[in-house]
C-alpha positions in Angstrom: 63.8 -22.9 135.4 67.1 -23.2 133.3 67.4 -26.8 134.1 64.1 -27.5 133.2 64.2 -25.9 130.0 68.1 -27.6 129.6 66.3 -31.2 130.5 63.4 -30.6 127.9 66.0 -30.1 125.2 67.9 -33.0 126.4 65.1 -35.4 126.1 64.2 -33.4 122.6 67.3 -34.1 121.3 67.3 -37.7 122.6 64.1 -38.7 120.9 64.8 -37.1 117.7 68.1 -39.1 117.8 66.1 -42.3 118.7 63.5 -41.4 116.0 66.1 -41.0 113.2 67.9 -43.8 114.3 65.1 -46.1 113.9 63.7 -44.8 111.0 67.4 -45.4 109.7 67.4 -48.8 110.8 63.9 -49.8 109.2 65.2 -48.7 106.0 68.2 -51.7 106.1 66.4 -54.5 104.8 68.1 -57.5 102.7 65.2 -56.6 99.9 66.9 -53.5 98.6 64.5 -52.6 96.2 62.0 -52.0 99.4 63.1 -49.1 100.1 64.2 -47.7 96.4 62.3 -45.6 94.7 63.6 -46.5 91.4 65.1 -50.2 90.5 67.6 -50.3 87.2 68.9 -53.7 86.1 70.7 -54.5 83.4 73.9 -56.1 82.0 77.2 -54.6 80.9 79.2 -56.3 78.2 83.1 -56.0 78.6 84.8 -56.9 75.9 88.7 -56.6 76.0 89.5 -59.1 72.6 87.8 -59.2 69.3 87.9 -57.1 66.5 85.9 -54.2 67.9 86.7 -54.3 72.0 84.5 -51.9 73.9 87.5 -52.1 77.1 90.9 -51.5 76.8 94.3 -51.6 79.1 95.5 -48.3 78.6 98.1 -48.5 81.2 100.1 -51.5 81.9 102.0 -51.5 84.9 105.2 -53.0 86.6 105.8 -56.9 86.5 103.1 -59.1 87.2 102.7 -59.8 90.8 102.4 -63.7 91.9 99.2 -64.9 93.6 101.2 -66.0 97.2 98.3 -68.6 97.4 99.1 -70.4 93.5 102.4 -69.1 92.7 101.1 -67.8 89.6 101.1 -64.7 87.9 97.9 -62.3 87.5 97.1 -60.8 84.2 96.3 -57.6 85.8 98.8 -55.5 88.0 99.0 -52.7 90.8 98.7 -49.1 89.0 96.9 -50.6 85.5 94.3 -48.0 84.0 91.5 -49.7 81.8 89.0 -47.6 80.2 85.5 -48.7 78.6 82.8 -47.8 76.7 80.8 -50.8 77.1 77.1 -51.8 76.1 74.5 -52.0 78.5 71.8 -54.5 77.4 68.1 -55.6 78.5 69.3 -59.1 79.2 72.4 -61.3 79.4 72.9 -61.8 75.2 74.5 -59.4 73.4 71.7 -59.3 71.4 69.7 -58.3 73.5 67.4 -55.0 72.9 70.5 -51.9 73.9 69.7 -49.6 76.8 73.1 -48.0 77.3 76.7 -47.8 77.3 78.9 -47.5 80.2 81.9 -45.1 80.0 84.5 -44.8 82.4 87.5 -46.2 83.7 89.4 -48.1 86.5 92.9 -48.0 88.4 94.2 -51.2 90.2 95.1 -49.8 93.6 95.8 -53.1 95.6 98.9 -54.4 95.4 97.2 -57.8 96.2 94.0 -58.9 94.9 91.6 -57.3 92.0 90.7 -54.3 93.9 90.3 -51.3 91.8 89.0 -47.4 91.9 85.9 -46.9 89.6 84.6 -44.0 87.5 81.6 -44.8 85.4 79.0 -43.1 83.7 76.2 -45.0 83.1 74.4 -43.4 79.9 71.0 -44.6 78.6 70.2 -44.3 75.5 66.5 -45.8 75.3 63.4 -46.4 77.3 61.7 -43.4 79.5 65.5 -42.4 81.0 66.8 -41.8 77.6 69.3 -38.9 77.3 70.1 -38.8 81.3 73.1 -40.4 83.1 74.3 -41.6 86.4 77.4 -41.3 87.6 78.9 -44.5 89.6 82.2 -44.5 91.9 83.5 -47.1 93.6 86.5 -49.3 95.2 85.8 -52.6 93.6 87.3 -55.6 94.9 86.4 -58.3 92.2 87.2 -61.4 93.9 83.5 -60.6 95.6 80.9 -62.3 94.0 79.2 -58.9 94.7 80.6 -55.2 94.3 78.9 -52.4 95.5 79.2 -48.7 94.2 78.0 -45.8 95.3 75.6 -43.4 92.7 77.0 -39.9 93.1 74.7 -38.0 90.9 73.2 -37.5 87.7 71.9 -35.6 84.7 68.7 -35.5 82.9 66.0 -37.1 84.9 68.6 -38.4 87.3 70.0 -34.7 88.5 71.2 -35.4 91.9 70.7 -38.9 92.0 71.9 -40.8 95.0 71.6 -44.2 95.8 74.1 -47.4 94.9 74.5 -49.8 92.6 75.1 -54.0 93.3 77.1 -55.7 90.1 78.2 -59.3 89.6 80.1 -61.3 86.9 77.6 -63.0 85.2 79.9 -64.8 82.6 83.0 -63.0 82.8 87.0 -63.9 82.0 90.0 -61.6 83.1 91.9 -62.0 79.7 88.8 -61.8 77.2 85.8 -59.7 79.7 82.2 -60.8 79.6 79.3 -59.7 81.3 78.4 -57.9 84.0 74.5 -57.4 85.9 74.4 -54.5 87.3 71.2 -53.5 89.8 71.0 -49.7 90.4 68.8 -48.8 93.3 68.4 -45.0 94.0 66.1 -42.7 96.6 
């Protein structure tokens, strides 16, 4: 009797493991917004010159480090803390209709390569989501043509938000900034 009863929840266990697994594994499709329940996209504009800059390095670190690769030096540096308070647009021109601002900051934490630790709160300011935030964290390597962050939560209409977030340099420079699509897919 106590084996049978010790099989049963063997084979219970085993086919709620094989059922979550699968319905797991249908959910990991390259179309990302399949399986979203709500799609954001829009672009972030990084501007580090000008007369008004929205991003700023805060925290300049040791000597440059040389690219082994080029010899040359990078114009960012291990330990460097930017902070931004950028705009977040409908489309690609910074004219274009505002939705947002993104506040946050990064740390360069590679010693090699643009990789850096993320903090961003993504704040909209118009549209149906207006007055509720998501918050973003992420290790960022920005020699990928994509970056992918992880949403950590929310406020407003996004309390305990989850999902991730897929960003790309649309027309960016190191020195100067640029612009940045972001896609925002959360469950």
């Amino acid at each position: 009797m106590a084996s049978t009863i010790s099989a049963l929840i063997l084979f219970s266990a085993l086919l709620l493991a094989f059922a979550v697994y699968f319905r797991h594994d249908a959910g990991t499709t390259d179309d990302s917004s399949a399986t979203a329940r709500k799609h954001l996209h829009f672009y972030m504009h990084d501007e580090y010159t000008g007369t008004n800059p929205t991003a700023a390095l805060i925290v300049p670190c040791r000597a440059p480090l040389l690219d082994e690769a080029t010899g040359a030096s990078s114009s960012r540096r291990f330990g460097d803390i930017a902070v931004m308070n950028n705009a977040l647009t409908e489309g690609p021109r910074r004219s274009s209709p505002r939705v947002g601002t993104a506040q946050g900051f990064t740390v360069r934490v590679a010693e090699h390569g643009s990789v850096n630790a993320l903090s961003l709160h993504l704040v909209m300011e118009a549209g149906e989501f207006a007055g509720s935030s998501l918050v973003v964290n992420g290790r960022i390597d920005t020699d990928l043509v994509v970056r992918e962050s992880v949403i950590v939560g929310g406020t407003g209409q996004f309390r305990f938000a989850w999902g991730f977030s897929l960003s790309r340099s649309y027309d960016y420079d190191l020195a100067k900034g640029g612009v940045v699509e972001i896609d925002v897919y959360l469950y």
